[in-house]
LUMSE-866293 format. One record per residue: residue in one letter; x, y, z of N, C-alpha, C in turn. Coordinates in steps of 0.2 Angstrom, whole numbers, plus 5000, padded with zeros to 4 digits. Layout:
REM residues N
AXYZXYZXYZ
...
END
This chain:
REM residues 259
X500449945000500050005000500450065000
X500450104995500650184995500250254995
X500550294999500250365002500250394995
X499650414994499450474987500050534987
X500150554983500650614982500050664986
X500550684992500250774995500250735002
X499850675003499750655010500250655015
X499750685021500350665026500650635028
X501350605029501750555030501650505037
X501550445036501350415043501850415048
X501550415053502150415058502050365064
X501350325063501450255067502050215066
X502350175072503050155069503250105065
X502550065064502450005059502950045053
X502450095050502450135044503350165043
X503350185051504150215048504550135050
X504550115053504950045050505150025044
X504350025040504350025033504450065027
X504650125031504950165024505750155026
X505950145033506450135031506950065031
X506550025028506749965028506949995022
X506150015018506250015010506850075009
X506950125014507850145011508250115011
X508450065016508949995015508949975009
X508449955007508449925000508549954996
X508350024995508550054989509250074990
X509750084995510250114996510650024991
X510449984993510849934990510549924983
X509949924981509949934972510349984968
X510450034971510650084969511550074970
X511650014972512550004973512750074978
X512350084982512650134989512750124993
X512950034997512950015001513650005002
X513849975007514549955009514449925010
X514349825011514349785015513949785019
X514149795026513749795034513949875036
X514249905035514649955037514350045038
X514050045034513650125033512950115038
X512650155038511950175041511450215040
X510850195041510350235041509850255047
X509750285049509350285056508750325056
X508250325059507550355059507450375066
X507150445067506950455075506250425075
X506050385081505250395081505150435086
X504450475083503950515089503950505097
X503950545098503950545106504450565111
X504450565117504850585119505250545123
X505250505121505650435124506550465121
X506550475114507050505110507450405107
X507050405106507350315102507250335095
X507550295093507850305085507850225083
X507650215076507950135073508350125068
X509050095070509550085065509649995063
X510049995058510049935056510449895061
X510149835061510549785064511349765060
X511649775066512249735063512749685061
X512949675056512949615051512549605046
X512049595045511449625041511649665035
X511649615028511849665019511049705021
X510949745016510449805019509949785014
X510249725009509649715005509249645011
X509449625015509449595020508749625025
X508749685024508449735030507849715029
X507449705037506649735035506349765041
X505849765040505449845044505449795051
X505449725053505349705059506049685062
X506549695058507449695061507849735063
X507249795060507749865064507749855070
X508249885074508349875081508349965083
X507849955088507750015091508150025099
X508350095097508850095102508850155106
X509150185112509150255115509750295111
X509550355115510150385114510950365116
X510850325120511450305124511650235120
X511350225116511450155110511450105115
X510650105118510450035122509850005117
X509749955115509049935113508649935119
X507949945119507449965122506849905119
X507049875117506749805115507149755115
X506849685117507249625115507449615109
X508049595105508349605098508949545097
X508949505094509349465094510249495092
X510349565087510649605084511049665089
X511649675086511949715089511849785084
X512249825089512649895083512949925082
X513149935076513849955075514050025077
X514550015084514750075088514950135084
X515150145078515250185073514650235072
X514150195069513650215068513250235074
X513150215078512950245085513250305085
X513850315085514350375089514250445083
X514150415076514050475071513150505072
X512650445072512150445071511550495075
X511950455082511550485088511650565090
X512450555088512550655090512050685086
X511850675078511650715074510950725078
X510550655079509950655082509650705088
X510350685093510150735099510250805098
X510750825091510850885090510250935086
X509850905081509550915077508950895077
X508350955079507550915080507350915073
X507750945070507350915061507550865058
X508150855061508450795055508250725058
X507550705057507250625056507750585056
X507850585050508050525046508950555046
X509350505048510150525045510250465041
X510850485036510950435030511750455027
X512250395028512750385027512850305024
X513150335017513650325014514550305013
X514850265010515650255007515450255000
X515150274998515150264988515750294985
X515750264979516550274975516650334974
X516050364973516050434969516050484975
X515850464980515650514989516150534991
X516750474991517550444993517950494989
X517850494983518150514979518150604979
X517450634980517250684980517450724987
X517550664993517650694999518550695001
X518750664997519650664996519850734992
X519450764988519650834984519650894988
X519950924987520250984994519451054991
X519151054985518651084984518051054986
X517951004989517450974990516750964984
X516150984985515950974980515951034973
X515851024967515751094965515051104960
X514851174958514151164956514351154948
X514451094945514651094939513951044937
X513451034939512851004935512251024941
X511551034938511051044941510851004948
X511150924949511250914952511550924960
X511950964959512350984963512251064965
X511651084961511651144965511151154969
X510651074970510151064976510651094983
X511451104984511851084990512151154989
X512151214985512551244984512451274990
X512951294993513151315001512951285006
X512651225006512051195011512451145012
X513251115012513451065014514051085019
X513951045025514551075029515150995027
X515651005029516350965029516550965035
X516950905035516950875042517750845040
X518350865044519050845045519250745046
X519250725042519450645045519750655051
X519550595056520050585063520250535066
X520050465059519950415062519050375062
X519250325061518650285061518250315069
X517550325067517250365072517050325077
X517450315081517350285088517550335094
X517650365094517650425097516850465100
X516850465107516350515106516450595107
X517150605108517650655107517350695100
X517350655096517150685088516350725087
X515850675094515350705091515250785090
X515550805095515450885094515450925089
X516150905086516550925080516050915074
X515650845073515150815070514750885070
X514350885076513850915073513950995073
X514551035075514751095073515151105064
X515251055063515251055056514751045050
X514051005053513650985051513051055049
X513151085057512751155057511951155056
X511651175049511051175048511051155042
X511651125038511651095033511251065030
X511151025022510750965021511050905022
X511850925021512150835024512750865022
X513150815026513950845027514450805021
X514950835019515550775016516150785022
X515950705024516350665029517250655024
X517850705026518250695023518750645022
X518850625016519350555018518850485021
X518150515018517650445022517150445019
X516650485016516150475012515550535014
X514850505013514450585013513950555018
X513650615021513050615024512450655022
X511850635024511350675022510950675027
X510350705029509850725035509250735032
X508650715034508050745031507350735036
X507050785035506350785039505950715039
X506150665033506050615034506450585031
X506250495031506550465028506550475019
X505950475017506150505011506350565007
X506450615012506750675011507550655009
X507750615015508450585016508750555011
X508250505009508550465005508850494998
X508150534995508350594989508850634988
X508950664996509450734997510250654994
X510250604997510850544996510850524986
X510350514986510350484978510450544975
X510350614976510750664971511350694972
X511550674978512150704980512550664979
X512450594979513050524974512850554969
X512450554965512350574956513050634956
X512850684961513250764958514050744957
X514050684964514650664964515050624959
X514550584956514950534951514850594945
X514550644943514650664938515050724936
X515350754946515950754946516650744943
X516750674947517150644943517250654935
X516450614934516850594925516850664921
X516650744925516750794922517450814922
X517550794929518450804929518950774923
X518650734921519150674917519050694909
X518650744910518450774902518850834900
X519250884902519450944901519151004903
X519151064902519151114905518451094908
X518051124913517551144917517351214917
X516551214916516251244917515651284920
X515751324926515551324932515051374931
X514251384933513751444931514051484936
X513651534937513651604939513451604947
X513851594951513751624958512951634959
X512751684957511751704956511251654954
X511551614948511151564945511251514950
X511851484954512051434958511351464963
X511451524965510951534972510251494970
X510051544964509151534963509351464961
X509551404960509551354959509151314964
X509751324970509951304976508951314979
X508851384979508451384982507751364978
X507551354972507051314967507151234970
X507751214972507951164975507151144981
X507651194985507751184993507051244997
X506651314993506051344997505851344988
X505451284990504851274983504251324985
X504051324993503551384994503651444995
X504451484989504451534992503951574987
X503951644985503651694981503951674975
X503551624969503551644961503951694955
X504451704953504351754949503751744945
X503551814939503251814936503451744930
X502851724927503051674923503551584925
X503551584932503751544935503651494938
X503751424936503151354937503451344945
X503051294948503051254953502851204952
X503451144956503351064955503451044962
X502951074967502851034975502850964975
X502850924969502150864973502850804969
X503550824966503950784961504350734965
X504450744970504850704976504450644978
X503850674981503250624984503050584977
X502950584971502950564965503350494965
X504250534966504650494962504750444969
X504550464977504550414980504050354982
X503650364977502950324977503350294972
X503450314965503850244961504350194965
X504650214969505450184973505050134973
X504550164979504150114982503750044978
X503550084972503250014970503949984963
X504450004962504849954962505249914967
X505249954972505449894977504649824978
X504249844975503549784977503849744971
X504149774966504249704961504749674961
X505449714964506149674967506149654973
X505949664977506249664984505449674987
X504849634986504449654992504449644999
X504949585001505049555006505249605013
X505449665012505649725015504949765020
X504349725018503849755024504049705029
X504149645026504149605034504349625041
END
């Protein structure tokens, strides 16, 4: 069953288990995954402050809506769970969580192109349409070692700010979103800006728009409900669209992901 484009997104935790199983899944069709290794996390309602992350050990085409392991802040599970969690993930995850009432959903990456994009001392650049959904809206964060440190989280989320998602340096990308499908989007465009990055690099000179156009990109992006110019459309409803397809391709590769 899929929410009509415009409806308000569920928030019983049956329904958020299940969107974010189906981002597991999508992160692995899309070749986003790392093995066991990366993460996705969801906050649920309430004031309890729990959150579901993947179980680990667990390939993420593996995932489903009744595996996630829910856990505190303190990366306790609050339910009986056969499954542990990846200390890494806990340590990035959670600061973003406790730092951040908007950001729902967090979503990390190693993709080739993220790695690749987060090793370049420019970081990202606006060399395609893609890439200008983030124009100035990404913060960068210092390598310091595999993040097992809770020393870091500070640095995490002062680097993070009010970003849309960080590039994690010498480590891959993150992203953040009011939901999980916000999250997952903000990830599949910012891999795309990334790998198209690349194979720009490997073509010769670059061509970079205009500082003003990078803005009004940026925000046609990022405040769809701002003031119209004269003659100028609006596509509120393209994301809930493209997320409602996700959805019913994952019914025909992967249904097993409600379980």
């Amino acid at each position: 069953m899929t929410t009509p484009p415009g409806a308000a997104p569920a928030t019983d935790e049956r329904s958020l288990r299940e969107a974010l199983a189906a981002c597991y899944r999508l992160i692995a069709h899309f070749r986003m995954s790392d093995l066991t290794f990366t993460h996705i996390s969801l906050r649920l309602p309430g004031p309890e402050a729990h959150f579901l992350i993947n179980p680990y050990g667990l390939m993420f085409d593996e995932i489903t809506a009744s595996s996630l392991v829910k856990i505190d802040l303190a990366g306790r599970p609050v339910e009986p769970t056969p499954y542990t969690v990846n200390p890494a993930g806990f340590v990035i995850h959670s600061a973003i969580h406790a730092a951040r009432a908007d950001a729902h959903c967090v979503l990390h990456t190693h993709t080739r192109a993220g790695c690749a994009v987060a090793a370049q001392a420019g970081g990202l650049l606006p060399l395609n349409q893609m890439s200008m959904e983030f124009y100035g809206r990404l913060g960068y964060h210092d390598y310091e070692g595999i993040a097992l440190s809770f020393d870091e989280q500070q640095r995490l989320v002062a680097d993070l700010g009010d970003h849309l998602g960080l590039v994690l340096r010498n480590h891959g990308l993150l992203t953040v979103g009011a939901d999980v499908q916000q999250a997952f989007m903000r990830m599949y465009y910012l891999e795309k800006a990334c790998d198209i990055q690349i194979a720009a690099q490997a073509g010769g000179e670059l061509v970079i728009p205009p500082d003003a156009v990078c803005r009004r990109t940026e925000q046609q992006f990022n405040a769809p409900q701002r003031p119209l110019a004269d003659n100028e459309l609006a596509d509120p409803d393209g994301l809930d669209l493209a997320w409602q397809a996700l959805l019913r391709l994952l019914d025909r590769v992967a249904p097993g992901y409600r379980d």
